[in-house]
The first five atom37 places (N, CA, C, CB, O) and aatype in JSON, in Angstrom:
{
  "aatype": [20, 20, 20, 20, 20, 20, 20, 20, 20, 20, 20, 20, 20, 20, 20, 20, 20, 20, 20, 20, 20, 20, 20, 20, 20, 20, 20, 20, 20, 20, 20, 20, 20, 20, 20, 20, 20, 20, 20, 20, 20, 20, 20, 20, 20, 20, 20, 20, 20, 20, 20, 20, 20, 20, 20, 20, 20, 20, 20, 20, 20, 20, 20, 20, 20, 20, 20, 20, 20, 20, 20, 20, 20, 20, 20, 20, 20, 20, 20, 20, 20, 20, 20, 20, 20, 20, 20, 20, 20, 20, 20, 20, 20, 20, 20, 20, 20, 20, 20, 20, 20, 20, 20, 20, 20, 20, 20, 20, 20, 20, 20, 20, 20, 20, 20, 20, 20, 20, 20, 20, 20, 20, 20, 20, 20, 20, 20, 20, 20, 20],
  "atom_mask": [
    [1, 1, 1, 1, 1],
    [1, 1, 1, 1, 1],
    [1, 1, 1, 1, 1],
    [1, 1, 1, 1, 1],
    [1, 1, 1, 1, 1],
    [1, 1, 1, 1, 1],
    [1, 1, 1, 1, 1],
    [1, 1, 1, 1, 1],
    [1, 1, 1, 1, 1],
    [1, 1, 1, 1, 1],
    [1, 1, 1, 1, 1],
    [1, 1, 1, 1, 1],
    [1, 1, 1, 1, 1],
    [1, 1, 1, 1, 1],
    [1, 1, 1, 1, 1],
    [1, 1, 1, 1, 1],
    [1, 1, 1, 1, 1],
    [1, 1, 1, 1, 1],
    [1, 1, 1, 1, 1],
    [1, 1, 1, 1, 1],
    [1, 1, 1, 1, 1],
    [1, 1, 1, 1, 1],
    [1, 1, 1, 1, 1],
    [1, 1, 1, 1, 1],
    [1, 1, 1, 1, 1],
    [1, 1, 1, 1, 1],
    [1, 1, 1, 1, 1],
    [1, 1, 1, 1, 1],
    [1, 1, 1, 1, 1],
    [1, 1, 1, 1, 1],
    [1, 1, 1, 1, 1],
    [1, 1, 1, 1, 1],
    [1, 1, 1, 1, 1],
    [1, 1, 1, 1, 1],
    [1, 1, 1, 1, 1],
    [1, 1, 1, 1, 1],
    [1, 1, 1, 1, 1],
    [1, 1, 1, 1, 1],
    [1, 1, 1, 1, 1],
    [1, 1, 1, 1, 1],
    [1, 1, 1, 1, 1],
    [1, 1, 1, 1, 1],
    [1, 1, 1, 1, 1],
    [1, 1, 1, 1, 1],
    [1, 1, 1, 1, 1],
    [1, 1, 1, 1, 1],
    [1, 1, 1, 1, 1],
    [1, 1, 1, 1, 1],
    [1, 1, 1, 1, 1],
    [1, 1, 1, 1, 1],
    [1, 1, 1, 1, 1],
    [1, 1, 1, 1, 1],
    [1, 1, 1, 1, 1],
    [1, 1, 1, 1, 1],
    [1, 1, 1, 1, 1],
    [1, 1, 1, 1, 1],
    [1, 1, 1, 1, 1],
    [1, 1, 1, 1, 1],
    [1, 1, 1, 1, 1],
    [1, 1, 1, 1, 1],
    [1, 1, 1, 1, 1],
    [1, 1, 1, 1, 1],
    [1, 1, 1, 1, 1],
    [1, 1, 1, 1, 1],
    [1, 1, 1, 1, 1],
    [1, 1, 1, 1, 1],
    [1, 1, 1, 1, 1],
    [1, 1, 1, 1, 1],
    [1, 1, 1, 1, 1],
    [1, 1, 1, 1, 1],
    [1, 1, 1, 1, 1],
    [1, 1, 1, 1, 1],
    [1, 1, 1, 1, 1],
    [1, 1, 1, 1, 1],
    [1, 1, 1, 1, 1],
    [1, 1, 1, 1, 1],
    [1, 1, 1, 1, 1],
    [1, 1, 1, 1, 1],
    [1, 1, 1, 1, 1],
    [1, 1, 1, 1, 1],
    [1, 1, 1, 1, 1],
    [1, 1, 1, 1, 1],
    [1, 1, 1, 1, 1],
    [1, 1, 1, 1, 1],
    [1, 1, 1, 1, 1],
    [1, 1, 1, 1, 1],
    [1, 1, 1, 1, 1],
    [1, 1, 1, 1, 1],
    [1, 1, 1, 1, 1],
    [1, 1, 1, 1, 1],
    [1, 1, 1, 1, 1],
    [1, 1, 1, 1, 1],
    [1, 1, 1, 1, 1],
    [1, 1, 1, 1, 1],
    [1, 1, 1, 1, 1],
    [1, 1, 1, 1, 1],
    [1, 1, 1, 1, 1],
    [1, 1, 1, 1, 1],
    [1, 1, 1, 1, 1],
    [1, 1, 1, 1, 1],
    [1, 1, 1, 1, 1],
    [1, 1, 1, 1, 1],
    [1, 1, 1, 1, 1],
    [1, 1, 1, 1, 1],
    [1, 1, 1, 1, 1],
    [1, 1, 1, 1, 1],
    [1, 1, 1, 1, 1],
    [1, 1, 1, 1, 1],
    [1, 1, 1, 1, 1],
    [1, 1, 1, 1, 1],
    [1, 1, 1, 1, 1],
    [1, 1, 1, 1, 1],
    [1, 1, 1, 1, 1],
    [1, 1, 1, 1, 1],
    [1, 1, 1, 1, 1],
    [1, 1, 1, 1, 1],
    [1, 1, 1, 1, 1],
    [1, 1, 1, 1, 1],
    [1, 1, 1, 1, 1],
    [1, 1, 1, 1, 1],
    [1, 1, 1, 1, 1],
    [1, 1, 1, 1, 1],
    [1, 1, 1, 1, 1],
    [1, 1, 1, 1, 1],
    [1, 1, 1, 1, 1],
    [1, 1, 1, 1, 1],
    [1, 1, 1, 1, 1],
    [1, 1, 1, 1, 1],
    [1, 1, 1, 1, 1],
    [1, 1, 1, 1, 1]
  ],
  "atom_positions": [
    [[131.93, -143.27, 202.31], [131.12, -144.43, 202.02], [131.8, -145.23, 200.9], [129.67, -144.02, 201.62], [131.8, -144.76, 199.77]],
    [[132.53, -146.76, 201.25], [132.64, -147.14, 200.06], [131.65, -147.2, 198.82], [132.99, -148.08, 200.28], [130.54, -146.68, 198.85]],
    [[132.11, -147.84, 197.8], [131.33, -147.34, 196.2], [130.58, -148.68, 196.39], [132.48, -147.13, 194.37], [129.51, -148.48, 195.81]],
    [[130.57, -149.93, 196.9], [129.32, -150.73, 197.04], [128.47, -150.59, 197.75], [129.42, -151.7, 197.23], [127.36, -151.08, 197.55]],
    [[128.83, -149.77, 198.93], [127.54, -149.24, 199.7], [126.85, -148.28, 199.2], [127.76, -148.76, 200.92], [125.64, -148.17, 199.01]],
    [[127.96, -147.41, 198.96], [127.2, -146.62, 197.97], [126.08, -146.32, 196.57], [127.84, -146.36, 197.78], [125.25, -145.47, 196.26]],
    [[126.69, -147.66, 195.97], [125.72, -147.96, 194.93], [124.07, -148.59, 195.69], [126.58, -149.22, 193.88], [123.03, -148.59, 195.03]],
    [[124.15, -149.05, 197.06], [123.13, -149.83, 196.98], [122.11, -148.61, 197.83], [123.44, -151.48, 197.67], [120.89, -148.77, 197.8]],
    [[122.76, -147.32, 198.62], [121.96, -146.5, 199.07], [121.36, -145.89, 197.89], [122.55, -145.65, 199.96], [120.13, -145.91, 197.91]],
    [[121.97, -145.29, 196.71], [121.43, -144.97, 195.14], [120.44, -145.78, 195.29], [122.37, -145.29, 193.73], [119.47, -145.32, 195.89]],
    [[120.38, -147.29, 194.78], [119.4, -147.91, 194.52], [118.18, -148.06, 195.31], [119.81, -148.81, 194.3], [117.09, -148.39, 194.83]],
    [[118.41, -147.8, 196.61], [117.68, -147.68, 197.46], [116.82, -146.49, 197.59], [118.3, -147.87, 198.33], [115.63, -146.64, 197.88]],
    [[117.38, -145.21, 197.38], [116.67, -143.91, 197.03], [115.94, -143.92, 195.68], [117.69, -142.76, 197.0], [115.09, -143.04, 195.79]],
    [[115.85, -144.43, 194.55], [115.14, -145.07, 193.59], [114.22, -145.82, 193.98], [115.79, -145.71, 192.88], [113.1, -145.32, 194.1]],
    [[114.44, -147.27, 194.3], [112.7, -148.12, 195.51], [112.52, -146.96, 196.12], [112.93, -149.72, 197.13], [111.7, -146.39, 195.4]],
    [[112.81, -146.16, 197.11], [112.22, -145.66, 197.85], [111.33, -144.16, 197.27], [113.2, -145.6, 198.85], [110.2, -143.9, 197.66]],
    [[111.86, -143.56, 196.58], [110.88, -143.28, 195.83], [110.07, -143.19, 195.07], [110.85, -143.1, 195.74], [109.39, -142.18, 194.91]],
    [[109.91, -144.68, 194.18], [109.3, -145.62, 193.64], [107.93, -145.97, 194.39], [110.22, -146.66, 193.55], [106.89, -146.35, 193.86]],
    [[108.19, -145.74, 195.86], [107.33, -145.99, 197.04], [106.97, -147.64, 197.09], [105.9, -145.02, 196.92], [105.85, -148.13, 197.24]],
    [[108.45, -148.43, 196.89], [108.1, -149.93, 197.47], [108.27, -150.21, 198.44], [108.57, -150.89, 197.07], [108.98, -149.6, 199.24]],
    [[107.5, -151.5, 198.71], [107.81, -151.69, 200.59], [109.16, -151.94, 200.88], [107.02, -153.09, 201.39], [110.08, -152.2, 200.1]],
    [[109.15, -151.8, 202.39], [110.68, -152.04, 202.9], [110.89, -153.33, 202.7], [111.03, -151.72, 204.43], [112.08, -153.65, 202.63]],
    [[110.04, -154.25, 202.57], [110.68, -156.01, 202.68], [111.14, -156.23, 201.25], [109.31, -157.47, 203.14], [112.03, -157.03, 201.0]],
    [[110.55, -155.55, 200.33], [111.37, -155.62, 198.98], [111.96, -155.25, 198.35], [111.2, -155.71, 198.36], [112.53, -155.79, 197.4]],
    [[112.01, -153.59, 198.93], [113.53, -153.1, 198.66], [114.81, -153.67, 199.45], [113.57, -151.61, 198.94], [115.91, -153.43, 198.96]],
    [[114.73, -154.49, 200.81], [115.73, -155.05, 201.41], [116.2, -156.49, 200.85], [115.36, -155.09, 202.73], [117.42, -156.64, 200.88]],
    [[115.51, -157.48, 200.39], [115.53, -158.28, 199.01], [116.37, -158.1, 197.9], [114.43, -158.17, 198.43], [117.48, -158.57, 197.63]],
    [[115.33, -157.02, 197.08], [116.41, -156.39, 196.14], [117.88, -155.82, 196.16], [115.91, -155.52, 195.77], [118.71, -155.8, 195.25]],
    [[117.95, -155.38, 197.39], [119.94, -155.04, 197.75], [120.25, -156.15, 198.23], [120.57, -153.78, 199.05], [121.48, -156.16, 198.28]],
    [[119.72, -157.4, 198.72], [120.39, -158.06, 199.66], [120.77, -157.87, 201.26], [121.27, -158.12, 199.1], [121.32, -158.73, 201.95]],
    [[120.4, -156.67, 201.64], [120.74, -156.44, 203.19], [118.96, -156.93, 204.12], [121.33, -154.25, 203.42], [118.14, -157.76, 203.73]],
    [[118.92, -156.32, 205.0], [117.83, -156.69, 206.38], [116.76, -155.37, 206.2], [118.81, -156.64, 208.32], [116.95, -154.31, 205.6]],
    [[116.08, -155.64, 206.62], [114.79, -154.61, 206.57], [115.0, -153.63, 207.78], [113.2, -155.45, 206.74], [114.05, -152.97, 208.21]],
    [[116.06, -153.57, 208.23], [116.84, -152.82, 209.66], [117.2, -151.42, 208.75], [118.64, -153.86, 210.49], [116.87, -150.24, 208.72]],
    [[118.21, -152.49, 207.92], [119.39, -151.75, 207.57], [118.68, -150.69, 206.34], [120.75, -152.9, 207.0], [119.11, -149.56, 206.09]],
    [[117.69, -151.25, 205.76], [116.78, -149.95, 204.46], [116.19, -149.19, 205.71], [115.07, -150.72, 203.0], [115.98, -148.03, 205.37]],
    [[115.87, -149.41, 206.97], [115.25, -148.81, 207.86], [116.05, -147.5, 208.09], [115.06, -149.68, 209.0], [115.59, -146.36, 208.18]],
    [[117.22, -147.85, 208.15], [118.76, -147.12, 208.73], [118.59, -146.39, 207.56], [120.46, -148.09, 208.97], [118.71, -145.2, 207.82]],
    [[118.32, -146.64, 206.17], [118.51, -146.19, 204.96], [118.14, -144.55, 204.72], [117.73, -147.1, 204.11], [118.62, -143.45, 204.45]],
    [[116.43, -145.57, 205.18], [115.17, -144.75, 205.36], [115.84, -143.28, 206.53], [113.68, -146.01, 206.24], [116.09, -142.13, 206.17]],
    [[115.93, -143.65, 207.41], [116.4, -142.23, 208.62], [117.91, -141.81, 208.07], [116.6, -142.86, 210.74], [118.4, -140.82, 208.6]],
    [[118.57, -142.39, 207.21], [119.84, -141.33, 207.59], [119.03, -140.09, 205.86], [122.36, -142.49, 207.32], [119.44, -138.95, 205.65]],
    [[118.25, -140.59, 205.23], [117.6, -140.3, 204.2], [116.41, -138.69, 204.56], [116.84, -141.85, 203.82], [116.37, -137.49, 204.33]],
    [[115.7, -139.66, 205.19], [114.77, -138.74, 205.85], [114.55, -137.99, 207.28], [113.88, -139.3, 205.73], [113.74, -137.17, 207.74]],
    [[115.71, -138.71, 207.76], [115.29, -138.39, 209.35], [114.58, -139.42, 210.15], [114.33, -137.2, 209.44], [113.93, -140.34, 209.67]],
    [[114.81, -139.13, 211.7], [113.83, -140.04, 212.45], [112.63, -139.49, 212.13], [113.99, -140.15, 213.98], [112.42, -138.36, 211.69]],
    [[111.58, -140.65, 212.48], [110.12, -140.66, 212.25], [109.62, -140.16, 213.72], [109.5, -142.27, 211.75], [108.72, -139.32, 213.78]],
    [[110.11, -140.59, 214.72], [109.6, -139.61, 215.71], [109.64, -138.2, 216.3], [109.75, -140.01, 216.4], [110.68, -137.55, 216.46]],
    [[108.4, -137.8, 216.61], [107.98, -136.28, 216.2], [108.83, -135.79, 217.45], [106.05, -135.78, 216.16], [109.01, -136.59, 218.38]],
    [[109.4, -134.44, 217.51], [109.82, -133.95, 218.79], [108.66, -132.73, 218.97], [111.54, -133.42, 218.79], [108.31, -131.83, 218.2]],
    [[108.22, -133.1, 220.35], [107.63, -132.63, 220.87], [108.07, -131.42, 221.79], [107.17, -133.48, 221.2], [107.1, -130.82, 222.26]],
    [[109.35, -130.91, 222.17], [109.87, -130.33, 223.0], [109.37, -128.9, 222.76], [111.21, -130.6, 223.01], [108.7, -128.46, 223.7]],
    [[109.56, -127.99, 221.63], [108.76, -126.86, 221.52], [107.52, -126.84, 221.95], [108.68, -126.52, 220.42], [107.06, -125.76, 222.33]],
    [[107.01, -127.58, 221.97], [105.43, -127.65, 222.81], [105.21, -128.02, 223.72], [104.49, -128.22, 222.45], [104.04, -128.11, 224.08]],
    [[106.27, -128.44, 224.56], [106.0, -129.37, 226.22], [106.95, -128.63, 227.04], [106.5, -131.35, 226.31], [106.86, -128.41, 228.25]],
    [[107.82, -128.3, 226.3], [108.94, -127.16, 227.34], [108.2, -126.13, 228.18], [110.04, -126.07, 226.32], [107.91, -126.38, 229.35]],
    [[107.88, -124.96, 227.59], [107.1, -124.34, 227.69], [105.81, -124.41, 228.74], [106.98, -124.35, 226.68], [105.44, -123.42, 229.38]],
    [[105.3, -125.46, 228.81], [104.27, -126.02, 229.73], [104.64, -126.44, 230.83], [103.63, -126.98, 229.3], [103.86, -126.27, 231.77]],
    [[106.18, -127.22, 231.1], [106.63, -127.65, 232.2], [107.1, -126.79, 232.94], [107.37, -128.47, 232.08], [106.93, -126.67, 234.15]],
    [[107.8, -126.06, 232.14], [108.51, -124.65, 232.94], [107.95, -123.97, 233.52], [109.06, -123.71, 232.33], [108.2, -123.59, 234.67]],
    [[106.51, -123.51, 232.41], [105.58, -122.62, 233.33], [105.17, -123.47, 235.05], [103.93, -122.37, 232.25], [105.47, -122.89, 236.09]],
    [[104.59, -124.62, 235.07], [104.72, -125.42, 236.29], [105.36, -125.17, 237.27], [105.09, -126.39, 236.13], [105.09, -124.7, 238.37]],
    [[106.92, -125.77, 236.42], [107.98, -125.61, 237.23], [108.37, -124.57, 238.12], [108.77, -125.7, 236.6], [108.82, -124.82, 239.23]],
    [[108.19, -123.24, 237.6], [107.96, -121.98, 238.42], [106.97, -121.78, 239.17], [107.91, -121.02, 237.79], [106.84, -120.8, 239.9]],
    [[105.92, -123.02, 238.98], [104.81, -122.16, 239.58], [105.31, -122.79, 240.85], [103.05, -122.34, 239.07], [105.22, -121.94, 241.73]],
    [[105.72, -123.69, 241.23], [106.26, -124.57, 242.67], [107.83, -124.92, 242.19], [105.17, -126.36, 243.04], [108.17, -126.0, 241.7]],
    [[108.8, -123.66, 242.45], [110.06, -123.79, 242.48], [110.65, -124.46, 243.13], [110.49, -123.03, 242.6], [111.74, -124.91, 242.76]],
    [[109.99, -124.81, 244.54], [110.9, -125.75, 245.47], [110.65, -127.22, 245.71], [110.9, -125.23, 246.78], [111.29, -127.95, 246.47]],
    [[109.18, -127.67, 244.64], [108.76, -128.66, 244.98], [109.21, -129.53, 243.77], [107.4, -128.54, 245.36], [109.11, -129.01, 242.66]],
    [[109.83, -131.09, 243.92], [109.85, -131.94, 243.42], [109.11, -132.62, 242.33], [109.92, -132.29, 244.12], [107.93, -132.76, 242.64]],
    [[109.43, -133.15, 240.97], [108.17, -134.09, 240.41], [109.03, -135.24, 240.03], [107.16, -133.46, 238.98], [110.24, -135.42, 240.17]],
    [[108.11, -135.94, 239.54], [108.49, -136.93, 238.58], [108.33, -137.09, 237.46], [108.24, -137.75, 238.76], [107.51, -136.18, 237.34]],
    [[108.43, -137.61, 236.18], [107.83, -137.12, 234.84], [106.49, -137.92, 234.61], [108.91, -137.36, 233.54], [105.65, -137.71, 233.73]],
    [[106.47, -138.69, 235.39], [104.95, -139.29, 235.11], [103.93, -138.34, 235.81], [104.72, -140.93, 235.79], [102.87, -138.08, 235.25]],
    [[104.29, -137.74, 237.18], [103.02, -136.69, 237.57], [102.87, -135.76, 236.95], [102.96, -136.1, 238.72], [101.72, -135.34, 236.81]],
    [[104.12, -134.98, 236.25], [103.95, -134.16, 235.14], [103.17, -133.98, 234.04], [104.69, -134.17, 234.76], [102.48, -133.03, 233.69]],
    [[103.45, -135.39, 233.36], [102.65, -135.75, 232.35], [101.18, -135.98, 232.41], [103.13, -136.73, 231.95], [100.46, -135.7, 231.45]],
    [[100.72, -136.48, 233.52], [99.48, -136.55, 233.91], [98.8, -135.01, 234.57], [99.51, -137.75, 234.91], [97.6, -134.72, 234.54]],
    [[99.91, -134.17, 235.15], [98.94, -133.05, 235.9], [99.04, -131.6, 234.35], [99.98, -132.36, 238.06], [98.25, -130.72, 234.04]],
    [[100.25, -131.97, 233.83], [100.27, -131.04, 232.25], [99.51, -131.63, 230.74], [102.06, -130.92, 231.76], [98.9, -131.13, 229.78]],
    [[99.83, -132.62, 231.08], [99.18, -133.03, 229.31], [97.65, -134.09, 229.06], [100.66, -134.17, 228.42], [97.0, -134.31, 228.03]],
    [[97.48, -134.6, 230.56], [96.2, -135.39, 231.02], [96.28, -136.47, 230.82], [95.06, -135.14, 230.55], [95.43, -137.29, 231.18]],
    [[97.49, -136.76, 230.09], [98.28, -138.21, 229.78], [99.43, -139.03, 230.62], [98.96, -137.99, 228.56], [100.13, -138.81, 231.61]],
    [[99.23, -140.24, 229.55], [100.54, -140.86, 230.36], [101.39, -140.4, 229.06], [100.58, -142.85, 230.86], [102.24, -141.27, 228.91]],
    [[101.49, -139.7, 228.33], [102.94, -139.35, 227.84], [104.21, -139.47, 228.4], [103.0, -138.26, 227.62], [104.23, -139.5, 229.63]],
    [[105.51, -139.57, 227.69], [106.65, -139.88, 228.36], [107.14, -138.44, 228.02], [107.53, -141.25, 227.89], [107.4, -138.21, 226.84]],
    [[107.3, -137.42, 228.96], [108.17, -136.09, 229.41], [109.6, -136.45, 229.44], [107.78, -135.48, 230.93], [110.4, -135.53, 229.27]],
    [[109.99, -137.53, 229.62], [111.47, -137.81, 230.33], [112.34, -137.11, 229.21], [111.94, -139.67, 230.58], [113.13, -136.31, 229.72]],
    [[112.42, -137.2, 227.6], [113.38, -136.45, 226.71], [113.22, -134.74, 227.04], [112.99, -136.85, 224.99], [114.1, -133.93, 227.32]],
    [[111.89, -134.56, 226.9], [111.73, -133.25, 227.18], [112.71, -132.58, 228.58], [110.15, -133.16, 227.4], [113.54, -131.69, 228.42]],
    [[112.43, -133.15, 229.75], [113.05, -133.17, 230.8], [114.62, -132.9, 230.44], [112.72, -134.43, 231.48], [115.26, -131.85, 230.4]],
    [[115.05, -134.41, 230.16], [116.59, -134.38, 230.23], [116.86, -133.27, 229.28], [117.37, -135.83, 229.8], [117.91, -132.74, 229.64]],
    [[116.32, -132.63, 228.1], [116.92, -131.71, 227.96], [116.85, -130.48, 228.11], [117.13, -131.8, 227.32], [117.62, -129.61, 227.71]],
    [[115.6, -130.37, 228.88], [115.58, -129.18, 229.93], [116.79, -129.11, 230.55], [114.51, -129.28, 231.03], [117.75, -128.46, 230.12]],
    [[116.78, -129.85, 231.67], [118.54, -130.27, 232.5], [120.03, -129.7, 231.22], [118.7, -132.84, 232.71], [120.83, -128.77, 231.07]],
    [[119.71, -130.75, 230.71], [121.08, -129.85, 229.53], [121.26, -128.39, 228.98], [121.04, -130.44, 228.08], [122.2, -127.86, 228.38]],
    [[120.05, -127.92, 229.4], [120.05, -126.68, 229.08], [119.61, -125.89, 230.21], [119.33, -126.48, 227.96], [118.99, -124.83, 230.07]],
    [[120.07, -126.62, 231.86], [120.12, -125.62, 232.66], [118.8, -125.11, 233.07], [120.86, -124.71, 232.12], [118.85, -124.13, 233.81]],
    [[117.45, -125.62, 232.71], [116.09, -124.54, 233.11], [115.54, -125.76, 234.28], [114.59, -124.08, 231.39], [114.69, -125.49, 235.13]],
    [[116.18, -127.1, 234.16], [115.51, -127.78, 235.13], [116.71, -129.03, 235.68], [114.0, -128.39, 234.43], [117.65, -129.48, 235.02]],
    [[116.41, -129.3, 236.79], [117.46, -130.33, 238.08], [117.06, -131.22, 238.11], [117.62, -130.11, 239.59], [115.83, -131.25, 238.22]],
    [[117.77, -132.49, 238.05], [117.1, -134.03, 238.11], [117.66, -134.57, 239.83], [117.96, -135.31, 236.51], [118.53, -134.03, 240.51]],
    [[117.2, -135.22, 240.02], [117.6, -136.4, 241.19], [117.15, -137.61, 241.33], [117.33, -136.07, 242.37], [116.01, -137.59, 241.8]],
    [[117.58, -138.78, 241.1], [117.45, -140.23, 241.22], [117.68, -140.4, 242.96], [118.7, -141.12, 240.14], [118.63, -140.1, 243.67]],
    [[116.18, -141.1, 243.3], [116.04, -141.3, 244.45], [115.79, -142.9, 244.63], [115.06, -140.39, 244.9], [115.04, -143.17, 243.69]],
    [[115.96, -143.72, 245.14], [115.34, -144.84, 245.02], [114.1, -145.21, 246.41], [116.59, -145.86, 244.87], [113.44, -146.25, 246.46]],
    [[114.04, -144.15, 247.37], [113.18, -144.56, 248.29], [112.72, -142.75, 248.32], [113.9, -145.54, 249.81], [113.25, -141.64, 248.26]],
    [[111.4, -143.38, 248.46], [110.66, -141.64, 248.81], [109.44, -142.05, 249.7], [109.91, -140.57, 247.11], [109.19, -143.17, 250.14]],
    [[108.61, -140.67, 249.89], [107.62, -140.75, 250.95], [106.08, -141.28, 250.69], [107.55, -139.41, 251.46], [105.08, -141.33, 251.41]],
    [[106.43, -141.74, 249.03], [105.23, -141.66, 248.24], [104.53, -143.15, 248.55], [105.6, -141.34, 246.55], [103.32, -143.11, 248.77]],
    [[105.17, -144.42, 248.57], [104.93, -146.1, 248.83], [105.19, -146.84, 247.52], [103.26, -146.5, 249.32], [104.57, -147.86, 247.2]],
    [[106.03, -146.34, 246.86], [107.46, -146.64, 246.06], [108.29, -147.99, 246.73], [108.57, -145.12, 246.22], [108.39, -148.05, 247.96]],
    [[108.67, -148.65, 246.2], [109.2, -150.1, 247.08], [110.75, -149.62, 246.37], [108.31, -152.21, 246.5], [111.36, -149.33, 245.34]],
    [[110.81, -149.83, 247.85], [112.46, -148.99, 248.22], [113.69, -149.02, 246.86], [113.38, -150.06, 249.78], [114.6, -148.2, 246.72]],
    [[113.28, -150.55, 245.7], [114.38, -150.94, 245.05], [114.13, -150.3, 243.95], [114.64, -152.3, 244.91], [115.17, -150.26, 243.3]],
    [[112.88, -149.54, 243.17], [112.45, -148.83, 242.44], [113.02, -148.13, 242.69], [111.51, -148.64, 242.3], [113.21, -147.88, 243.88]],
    [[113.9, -147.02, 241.17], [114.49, -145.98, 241.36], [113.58, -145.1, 240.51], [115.93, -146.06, 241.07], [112.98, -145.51, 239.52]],
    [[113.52, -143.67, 241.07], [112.8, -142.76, 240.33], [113.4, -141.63, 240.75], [111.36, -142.77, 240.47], [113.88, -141.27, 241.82]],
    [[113.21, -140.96, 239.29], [113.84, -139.73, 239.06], [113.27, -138.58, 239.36], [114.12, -139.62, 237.93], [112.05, -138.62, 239.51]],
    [[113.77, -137.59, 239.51], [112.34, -136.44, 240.14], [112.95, -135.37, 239.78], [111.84, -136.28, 242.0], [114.16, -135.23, 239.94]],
    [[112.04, -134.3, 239.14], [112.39, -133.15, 238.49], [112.43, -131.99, 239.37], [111.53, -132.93, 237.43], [111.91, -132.15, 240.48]],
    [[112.93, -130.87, 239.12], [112.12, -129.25, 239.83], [112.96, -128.22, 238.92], [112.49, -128.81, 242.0], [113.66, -128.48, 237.94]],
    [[112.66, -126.79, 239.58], [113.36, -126.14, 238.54], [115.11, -125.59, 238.85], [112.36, -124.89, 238.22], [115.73, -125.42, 239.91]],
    [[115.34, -125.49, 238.04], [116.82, -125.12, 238.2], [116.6, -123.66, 238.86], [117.79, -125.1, 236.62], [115.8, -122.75, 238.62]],
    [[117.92, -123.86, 240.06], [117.89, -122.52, 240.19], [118.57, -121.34, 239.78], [117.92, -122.45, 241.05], [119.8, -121.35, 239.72]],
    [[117.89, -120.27, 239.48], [118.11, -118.55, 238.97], [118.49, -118.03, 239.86], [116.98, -117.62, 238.5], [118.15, -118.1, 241.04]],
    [[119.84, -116.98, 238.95], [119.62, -115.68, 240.19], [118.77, -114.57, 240.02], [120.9, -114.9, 240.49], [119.06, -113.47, 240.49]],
    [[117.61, -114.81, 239.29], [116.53, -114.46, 239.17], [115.58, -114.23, 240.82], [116.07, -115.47, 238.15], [114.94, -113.34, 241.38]],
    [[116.02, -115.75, 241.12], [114.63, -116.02, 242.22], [115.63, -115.5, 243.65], [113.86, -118.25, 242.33], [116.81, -115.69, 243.96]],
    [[114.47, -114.78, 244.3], [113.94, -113.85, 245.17], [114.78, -114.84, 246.36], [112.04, -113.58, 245.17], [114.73, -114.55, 247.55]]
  ]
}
């Protein structure tokens, strides 16, 4: 980090635990209310919660319960959590870690208009399963 950026993240960890707003600690350095934003997360972290320890677990169980059948993350979300929550991070990193299979379809049997693409989950397969 050069030493002028540097000085102004210092100053910035000072407002910020001072507990001033972001529009006037971004003022006071001179940069954008983005960039104390950027400040803020490389500082503290993102503000959004991960949910994956608690939704993994729930999908998977699913997922096994109908190994050969298809979803999408919106029926998921609605037949596991009673919501429209968005599953899709949870998902993709299910997939990265091998417990679940994606496929982008753009026409299905459901009345989907053909140019809509949707993604559809199931479980990865084990040489576990029978």
């Amino acid at each position: 980090m050069r030493k002028a950026k540097k000085a102004k993240f210092e100053t910035f960890r000072e407002l910020w635990a001072a507990k001033e707003p972001v529009s006037s600690i971004a003022k006071r350095l001179g940069v954008t209310d983005r960039t104390v934003e950027r400040y803020r997360s490389h500082l503290e972290g993102p503000r959004r919660a991960d949910y994956y320890a608690l939704w993994m677990p729930l999908v998977l169980e699913h997922l096994r319960r109908y190994p050969d059948s298809w979803f999408t993350d919106g029926e998921l979300s609605r037949v596991l959590l009673n919501r429209d929550n968005v599953l899709r991070c949870t998902l993709e990193r299910m997939t990265r870690e091998g417990l679940a299979v994606s496929e982008h379809r753009t026409v299905n049997a459901r009345g989907y208009r053909a140019e809509q693409g949707v993604w559809w989950w199931r479980l990865a397969c084990t040489d576990e399963s029978p």
